[in-house]
C-alpha positions, 0 to 999 in steps of 0.5 A, a space after each residue: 759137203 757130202 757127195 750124193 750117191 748114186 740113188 740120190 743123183 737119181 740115176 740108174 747106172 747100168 743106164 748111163 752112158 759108160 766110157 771104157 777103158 781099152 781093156 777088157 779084164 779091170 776096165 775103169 769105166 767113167 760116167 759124167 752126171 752134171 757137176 759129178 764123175 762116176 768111176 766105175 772097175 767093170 761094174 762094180 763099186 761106183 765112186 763119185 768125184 766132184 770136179 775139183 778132186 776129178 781134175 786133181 785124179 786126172 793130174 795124178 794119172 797123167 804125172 803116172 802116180 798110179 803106173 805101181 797099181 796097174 802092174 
């Protein structure tokens, strides 16, 4: 299965309901739209995740597989 864009989801993101990462410079930025994530880096590029690979995202974070990208 394709994953929609944003235009097919038939959302305006700037019309979302963001929520922010404490800092301010590279904040991450997450929207949830129905079954979909909405990851956003201050605005910029939007990827959208399923529940499945958001759940497995958020798994990698919390076991510190992305502590070498942050620094």
């Amino acid at each position: 299965m394709r994953k929609p864009t944003t235009a097919e989801l038939g959302v305006e993101p700037d019309a979302l309901g963001w929520l922010r990462s404490e800092s301010d410079e590279g904040a991450i930025e997450v929207a949830f739209v129905g079954e979909w994530t909405l990851l956003r880096t201050s605005g910029e590029l939007i990827s959208v995740f399923d529940e499945h690979e958001w759940a497995c995202f958020l798994d990698g974070a919390k076991k510190g597989e992305f502590d070498r990208a942050a620094s």
